[in-house]
PAVOSE-580874 format. One record per residue (C-alpha): residue number from 1; residue in one letter; chain; x, y, z. Coordinates in steps of 0.5 Angstrom, whole numbers, always signed. Layout:
<atoms>
<atom><num>NUM</num><residuo>A</residuo><cadena>A</cadena><px>X</px><py>Y</py><pz>Z</pz></atom>
...
</atoms>
This chain:
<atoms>
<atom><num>1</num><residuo>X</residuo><cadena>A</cadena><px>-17</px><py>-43</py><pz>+51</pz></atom>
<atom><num>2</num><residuo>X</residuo><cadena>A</cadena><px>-13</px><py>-43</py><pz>+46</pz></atom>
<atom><num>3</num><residuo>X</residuo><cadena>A</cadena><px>-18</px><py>-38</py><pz>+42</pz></atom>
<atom><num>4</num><residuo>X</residuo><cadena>A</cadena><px>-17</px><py>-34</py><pz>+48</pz></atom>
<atom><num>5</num><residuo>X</residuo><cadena>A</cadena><px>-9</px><py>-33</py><pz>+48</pz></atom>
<atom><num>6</num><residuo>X</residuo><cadena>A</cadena><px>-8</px><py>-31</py><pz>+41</pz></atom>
<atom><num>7</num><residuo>X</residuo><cadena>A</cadena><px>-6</px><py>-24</py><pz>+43</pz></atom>
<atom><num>8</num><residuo>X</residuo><cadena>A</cadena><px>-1</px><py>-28</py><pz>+49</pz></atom>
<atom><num>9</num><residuo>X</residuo><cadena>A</cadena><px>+2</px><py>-31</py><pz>+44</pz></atom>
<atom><num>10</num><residuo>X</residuo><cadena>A</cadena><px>+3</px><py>-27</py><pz>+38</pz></atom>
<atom><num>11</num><residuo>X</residuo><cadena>A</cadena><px>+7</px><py>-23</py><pz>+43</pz></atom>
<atom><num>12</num><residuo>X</residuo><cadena>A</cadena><px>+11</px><py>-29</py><pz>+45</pz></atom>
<atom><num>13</num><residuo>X</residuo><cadena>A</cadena><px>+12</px><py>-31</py><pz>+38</pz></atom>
<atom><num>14</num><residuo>X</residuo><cadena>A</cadena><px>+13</px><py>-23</py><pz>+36</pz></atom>
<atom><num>15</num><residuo>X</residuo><cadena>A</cadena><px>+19</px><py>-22</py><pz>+42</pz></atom>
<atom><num>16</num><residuo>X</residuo><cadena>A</cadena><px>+18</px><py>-17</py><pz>+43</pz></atom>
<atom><num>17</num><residuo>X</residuo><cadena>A</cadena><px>+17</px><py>-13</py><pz>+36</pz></atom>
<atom><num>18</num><residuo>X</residuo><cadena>A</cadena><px>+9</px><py>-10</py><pz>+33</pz></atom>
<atom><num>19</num><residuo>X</residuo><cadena>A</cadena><px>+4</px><py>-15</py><pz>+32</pz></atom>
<atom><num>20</num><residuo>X</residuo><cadena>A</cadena><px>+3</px><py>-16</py><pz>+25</pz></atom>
<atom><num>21</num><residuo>X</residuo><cadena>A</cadena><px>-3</px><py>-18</py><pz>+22</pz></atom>
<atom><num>22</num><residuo>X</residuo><cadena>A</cadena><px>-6</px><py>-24</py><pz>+17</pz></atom>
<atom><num>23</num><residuo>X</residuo><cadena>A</cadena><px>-3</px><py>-22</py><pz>+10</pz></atom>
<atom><num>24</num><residuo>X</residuo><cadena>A</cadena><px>+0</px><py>-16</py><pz>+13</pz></atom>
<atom><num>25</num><residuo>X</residuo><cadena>A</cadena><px>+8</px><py>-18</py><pz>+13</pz></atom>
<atom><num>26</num><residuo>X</residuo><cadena>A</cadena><px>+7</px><py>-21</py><pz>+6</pz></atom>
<atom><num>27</num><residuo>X</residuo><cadena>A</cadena><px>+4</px><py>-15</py><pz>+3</pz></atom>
<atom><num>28</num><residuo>X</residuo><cadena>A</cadena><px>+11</px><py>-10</py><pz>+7</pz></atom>
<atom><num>29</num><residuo>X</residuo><cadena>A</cadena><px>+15</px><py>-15</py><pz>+4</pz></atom>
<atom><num>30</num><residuo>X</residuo><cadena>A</cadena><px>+14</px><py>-15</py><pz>-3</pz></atom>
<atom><num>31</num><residuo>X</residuo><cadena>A</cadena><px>+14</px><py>-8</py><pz>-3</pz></atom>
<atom><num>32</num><residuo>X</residuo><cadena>A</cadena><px>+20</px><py>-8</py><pz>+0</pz></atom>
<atom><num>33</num><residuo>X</residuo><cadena>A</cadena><px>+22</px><py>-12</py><pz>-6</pz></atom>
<atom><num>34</num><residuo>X</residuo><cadena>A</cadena><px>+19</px><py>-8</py><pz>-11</pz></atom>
<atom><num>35</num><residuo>X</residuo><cadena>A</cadena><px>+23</px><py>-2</py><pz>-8</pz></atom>
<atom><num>36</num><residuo>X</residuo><cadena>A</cadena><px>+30</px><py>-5</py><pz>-8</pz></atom>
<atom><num>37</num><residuo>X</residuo><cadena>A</cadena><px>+29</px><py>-8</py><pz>-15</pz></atom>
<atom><num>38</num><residuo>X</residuo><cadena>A</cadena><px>+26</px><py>-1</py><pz>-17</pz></atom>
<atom><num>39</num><residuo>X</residuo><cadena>A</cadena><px>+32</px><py>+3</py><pz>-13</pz></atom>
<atom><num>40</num><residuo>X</residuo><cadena>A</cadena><px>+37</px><py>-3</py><pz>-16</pz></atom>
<atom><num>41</num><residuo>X</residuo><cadena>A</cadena><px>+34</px><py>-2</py><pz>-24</pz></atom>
<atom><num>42</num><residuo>X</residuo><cadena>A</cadena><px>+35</px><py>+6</py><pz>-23</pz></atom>
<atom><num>43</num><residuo>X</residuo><cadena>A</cadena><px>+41</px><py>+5</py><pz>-21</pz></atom>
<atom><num>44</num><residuo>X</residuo><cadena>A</cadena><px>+44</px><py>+1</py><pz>-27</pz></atom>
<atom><num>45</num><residuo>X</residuo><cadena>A</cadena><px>+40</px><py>+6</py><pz>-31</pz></atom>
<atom><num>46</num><residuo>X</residuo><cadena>A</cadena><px>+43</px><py>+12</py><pz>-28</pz></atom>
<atom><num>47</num><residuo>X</residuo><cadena>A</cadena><px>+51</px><py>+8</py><pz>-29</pz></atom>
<atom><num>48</num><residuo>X</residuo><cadena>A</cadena><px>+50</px><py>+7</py><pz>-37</pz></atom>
<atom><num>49</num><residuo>X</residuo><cadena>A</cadena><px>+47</px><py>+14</py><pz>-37</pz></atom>
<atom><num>50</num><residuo>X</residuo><cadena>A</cadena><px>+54</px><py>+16</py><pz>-33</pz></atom>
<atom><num>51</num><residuo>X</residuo><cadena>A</cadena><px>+58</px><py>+12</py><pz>-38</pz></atom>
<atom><num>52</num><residuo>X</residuo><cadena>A</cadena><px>+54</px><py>+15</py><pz>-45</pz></atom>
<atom><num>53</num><residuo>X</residuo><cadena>A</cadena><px>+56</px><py>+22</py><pz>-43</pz></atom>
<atom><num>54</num><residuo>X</residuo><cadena>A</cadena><px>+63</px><py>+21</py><pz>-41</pz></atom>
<atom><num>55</num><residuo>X</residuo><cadena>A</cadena><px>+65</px><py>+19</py><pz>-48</pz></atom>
<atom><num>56</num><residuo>X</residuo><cadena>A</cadena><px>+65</px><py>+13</py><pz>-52</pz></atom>
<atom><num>57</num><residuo>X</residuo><cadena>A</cadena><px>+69</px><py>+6</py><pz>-50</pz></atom>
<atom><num>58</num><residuo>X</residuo><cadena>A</cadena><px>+70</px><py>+1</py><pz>-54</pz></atom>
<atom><num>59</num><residuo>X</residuo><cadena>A</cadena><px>+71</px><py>-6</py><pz>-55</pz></atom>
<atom><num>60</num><residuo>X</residuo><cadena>A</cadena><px>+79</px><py>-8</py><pz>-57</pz></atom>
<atom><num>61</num><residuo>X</residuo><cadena>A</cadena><px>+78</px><py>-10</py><pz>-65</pz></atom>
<atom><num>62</num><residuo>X</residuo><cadena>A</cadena><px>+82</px><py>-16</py><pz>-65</pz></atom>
<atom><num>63</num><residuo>X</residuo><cadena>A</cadena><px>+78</px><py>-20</py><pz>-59</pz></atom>
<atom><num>64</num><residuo>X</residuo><cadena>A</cadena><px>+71</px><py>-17</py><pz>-61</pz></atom>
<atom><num>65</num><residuo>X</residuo><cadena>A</cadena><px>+72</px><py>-19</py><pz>-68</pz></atom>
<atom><num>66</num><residuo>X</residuo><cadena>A</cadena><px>+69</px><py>-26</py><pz>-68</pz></atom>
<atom><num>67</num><residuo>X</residuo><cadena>A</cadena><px>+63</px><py>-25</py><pz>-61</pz></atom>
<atom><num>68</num><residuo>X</residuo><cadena>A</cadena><px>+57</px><py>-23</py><pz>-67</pz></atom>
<atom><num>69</num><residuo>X</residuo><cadena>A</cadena><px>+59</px><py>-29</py><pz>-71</pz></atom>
<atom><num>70</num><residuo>X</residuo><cadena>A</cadena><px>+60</px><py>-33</py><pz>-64</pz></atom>
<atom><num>71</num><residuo>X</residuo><cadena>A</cadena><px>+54</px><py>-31</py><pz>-61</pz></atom>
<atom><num>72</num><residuo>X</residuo><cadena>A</cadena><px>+50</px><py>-33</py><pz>-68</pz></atom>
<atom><num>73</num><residuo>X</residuo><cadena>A</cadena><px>+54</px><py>-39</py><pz>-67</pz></atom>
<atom><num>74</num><residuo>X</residuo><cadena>A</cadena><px>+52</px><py>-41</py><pz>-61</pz></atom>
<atom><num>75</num><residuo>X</residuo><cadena>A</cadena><px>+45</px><py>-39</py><pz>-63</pz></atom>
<atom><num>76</num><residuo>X</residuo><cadena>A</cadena><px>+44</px><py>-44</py><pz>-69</pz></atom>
<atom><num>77</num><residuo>X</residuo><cadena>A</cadena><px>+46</px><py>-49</py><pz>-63</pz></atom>
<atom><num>78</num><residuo>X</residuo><cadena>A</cadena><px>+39</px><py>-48</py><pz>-60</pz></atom>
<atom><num>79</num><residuo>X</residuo><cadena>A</cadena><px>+35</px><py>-44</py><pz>-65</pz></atom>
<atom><num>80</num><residuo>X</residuo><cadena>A</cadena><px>+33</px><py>-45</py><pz>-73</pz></atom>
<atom><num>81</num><residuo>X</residuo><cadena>A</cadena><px>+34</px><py>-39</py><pz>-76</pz></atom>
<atom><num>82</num><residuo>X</residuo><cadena>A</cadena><px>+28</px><py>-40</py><pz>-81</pz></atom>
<atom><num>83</num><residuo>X</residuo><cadena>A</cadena><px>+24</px><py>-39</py><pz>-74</pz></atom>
<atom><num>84</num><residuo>X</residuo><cadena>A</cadena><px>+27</px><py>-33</py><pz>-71</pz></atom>
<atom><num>85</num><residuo>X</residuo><cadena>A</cadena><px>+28</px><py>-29</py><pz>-77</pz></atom>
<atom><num>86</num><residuo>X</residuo><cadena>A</cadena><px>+28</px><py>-23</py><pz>-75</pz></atom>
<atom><num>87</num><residuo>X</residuo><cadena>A</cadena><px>+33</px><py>-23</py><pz>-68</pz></atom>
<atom><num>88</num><residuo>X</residuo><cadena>A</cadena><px>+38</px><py>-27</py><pz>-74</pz></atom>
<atom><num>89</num><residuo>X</residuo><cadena>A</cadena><px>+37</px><py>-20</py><pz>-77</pz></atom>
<atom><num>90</num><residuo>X</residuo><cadena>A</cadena><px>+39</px><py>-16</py><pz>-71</pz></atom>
<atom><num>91</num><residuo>X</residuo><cadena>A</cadena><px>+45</px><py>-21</py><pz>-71</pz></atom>
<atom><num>92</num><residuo>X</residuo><cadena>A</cadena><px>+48</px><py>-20</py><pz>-78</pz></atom>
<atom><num>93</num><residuo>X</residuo><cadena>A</cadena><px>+48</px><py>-13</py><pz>-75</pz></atom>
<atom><num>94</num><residuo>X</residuo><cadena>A</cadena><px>+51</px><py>-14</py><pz>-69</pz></atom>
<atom><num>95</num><residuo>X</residuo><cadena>A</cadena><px>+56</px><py>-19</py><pz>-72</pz></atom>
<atom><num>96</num><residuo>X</residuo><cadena>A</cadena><px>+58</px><py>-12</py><pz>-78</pz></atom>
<atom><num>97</num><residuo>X</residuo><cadena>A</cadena><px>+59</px><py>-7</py><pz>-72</pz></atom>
<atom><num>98</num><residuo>X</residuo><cadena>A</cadena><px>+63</px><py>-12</py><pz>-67</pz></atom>
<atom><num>99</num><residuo>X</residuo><cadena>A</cadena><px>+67</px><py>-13</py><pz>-74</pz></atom>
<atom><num>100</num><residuo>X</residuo><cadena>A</cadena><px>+68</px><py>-5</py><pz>-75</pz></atom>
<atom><num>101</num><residuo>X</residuo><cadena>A</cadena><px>+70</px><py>-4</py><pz>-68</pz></atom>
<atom><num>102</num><residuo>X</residuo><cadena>A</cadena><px>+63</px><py>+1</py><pz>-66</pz></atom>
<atom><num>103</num><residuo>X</residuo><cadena>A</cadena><px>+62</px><py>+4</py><pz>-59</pz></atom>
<atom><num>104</num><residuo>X</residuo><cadena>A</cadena><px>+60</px><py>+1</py><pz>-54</pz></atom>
<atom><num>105</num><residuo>X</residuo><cadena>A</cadena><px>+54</px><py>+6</py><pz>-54</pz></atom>
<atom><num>106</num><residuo>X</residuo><cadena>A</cadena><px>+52</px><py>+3</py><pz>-62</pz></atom>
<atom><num>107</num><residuo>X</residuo><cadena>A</cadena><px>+52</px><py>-4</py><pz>-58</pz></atom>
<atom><num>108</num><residuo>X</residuo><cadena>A</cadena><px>+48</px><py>-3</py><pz>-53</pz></atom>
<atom><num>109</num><residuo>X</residuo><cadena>A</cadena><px>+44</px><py>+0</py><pz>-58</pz></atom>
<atom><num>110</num><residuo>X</residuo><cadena>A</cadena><px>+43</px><py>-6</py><pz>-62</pz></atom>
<atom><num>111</num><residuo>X</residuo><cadena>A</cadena><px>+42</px><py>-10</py><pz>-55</pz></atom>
<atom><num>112</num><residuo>X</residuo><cadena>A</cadena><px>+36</px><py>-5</py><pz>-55</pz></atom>
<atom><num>113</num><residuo>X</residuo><cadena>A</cadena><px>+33</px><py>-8</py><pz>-61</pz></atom>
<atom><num>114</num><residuo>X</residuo><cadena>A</cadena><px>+35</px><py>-15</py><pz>-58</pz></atom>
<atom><num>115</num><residuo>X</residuo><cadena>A</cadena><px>+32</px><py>-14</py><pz>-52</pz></atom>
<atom><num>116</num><residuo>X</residuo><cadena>A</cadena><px>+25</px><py>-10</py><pz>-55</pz></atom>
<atom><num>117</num><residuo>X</residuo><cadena>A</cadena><px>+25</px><py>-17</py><pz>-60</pz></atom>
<atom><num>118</num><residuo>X</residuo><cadena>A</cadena><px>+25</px><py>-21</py><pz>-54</pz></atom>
<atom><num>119</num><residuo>X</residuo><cadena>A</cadena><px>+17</px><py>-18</py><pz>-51</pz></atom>
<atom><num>120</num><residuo>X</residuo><cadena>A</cadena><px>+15</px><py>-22</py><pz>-57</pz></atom>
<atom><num>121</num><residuo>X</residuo><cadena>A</cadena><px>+12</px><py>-29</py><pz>-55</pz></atom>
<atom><num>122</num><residuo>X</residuo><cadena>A</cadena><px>+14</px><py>-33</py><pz>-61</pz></atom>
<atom><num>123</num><residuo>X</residuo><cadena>A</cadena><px>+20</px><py>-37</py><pz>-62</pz></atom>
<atom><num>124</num><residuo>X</residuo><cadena>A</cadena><px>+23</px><py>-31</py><pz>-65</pz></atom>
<atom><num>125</num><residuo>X</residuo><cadena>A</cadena><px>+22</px><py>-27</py><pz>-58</pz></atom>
<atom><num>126</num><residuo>X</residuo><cadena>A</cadena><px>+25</px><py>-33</py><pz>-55</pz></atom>
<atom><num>127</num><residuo>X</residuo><cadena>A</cadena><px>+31</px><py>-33</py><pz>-59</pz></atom>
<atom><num>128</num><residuo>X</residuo><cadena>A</cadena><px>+32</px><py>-26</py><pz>-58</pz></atom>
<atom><num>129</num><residuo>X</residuo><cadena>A</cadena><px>+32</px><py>-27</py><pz>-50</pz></atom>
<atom><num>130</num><residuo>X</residuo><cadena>A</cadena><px>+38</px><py>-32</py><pz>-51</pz></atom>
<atom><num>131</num><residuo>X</residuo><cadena>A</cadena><px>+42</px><py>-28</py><pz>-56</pz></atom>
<atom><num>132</num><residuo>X</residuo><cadena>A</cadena><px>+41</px><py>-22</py><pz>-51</pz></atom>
<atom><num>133</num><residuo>X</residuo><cadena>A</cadena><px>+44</px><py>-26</py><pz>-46</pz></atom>
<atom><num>134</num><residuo>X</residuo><cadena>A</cadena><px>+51</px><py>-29</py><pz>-50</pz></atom>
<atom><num>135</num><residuo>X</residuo><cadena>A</cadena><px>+51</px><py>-22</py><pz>-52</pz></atom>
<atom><num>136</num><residuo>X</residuo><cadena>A</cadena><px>+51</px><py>-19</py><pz>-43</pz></atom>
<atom><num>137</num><residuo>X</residuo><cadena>A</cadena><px>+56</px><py>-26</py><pz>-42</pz></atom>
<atom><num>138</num><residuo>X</residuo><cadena>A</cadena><px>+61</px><py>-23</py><pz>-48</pz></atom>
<atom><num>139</num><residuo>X</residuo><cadena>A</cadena><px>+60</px><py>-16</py><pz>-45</pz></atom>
<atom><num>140</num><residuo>X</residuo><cadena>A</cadena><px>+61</px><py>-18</py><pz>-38</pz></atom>
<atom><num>141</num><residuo>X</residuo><cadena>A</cadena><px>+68</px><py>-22</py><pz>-41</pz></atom>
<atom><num>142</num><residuo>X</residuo><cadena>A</cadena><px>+70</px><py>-15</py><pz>-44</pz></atom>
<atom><num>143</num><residuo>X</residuo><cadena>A</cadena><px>+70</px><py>-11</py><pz>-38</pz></atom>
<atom><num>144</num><residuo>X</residuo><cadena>A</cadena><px>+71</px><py>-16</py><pz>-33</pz></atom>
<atom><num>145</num><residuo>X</residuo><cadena>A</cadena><px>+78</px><py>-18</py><pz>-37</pz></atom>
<atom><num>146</num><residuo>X</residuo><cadena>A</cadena><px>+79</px><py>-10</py><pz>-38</pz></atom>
<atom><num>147</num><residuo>X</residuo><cadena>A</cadena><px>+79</px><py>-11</py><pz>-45</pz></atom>
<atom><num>148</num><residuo>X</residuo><cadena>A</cadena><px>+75</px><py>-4</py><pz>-48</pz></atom>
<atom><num>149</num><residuo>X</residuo><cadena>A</cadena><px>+79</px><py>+1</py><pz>-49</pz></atom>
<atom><num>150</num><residuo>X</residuo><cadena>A</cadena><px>+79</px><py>+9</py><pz>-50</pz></atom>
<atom><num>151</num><residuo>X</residuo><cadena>A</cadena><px>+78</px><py>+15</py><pz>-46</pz></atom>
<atom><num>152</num><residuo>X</residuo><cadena>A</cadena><px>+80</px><py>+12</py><pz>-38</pz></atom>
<atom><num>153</num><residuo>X</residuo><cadena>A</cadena><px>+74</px><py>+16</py><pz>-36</pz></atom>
<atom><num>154</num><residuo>X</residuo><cadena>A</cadena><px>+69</px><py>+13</py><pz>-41</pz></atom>
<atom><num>155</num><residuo>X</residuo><cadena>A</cadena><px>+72</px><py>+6</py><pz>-41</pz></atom>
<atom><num>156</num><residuo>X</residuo><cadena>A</cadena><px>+71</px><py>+5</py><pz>-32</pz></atom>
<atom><num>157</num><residuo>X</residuo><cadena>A</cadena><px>+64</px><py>+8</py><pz>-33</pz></atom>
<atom><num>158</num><residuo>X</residuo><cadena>A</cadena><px>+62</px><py>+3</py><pz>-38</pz></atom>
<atom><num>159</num><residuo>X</residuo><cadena>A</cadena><px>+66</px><py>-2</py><pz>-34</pz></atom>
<atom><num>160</num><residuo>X</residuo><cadena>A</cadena><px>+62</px><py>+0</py><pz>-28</pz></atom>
<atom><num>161</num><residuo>X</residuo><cadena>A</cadena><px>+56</px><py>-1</py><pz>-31</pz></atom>
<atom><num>162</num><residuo>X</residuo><cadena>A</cadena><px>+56</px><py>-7</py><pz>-35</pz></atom>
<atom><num>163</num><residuo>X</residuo><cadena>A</cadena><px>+59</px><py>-11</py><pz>-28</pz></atom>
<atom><num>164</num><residuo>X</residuo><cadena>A</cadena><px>+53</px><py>-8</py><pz>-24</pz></atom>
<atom><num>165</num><residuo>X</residuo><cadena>A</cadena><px>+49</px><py>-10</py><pz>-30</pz></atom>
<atom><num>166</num><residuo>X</residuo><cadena>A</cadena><px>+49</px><py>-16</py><pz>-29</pz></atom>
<atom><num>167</num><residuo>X</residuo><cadena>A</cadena><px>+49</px><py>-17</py><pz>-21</pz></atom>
<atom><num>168</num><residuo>X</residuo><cadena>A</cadena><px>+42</px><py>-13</py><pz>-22</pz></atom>
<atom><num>169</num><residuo>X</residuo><cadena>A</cadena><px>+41</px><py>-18</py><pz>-27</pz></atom>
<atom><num>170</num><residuo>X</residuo><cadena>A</cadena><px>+43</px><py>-25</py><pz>-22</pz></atom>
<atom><num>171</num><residuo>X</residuo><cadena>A</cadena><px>+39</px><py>-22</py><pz>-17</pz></atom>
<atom><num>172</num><residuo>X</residuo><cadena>A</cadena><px>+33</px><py>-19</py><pz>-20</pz></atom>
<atom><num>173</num><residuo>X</residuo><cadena>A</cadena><px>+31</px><py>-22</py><pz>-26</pz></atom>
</atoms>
């Protein structure tokens, strides 16, 4: 009987709306997922592409001065540095751009080489993971305390896409 009312009760339980069948509600919603995501990762890319071509912002010298040393310090809590030669590396460069007051377009560019470390599976990629995320946490704080300065256009389009950054980051990663 109960084989005999399937239908019946699938338009019960559907009130109303399309019958879906076995596996089929689970395969539309994981593309639609995978088309947010996608639609959401455009978005974030398309922002820091914006913010590059209206000029260069940067970090206000006297805050950013101390966040590579910070963010190495941080690290060296979690990570040795002999097992993470190379992001330490990357560090040092980061620690010498923040001292010297380069663009914001110069920091992203050393995330970049971060982030590019982190795909490796190793103590090192791992290490790198973590640097990448303290680096987007003092970024964020930056932009969130509007603590970058140059050209105001520059300076809200790079804000804008690092506060969007790390919403798509806290949902999709």
């Amino acid at each position: 009987a109960v084989k005999a009312n399937i239908d019946a009760m699938q338009r019960v339980i559907a009130g109303g709306g399309p019958i879906v069948g076995r596996g089929e509600g689970a395969e539309r919603v994981q593309r639609a997922l995978v088309d947010a995501k996608t639609a959401a990762r455009e978005r974030a890319d398309q922002l820091y592409t914006d913010a590059r071509a209206a000029g260069a912002a940067y970090l206000d010298p006297q805050v950013a001065s101390t966040f590579g040393e910070e963010v190495t310090n941080t690290l060296r809590r979690k990570v040795n540095e002999r097992s993470a030669p190379v992001t330490y590396g990357i560090l040092e460069d980061l620690d010498q751009a923040f001292r010297n007051g380069v663009s914001l377009d110069d920091i992203e560019a050393i995330r970049t080489q971060l982030t590019n470390q982190a795909a490796n599976v190793s103590s090192d990629g791992k290490a790198a993971k973590d640097a990448v995320r303290l680096l987007d946490d003092k970024l964020y704080d930056m932009a969130e305390h509007n603590l970058l300065y140059g050209n105001n256009e520059a300076v809200g389009l790079w804000a804008k896409a690092i506060k969007n950054y790390r919403q798509y980051n806290n949902r999709w990663e």
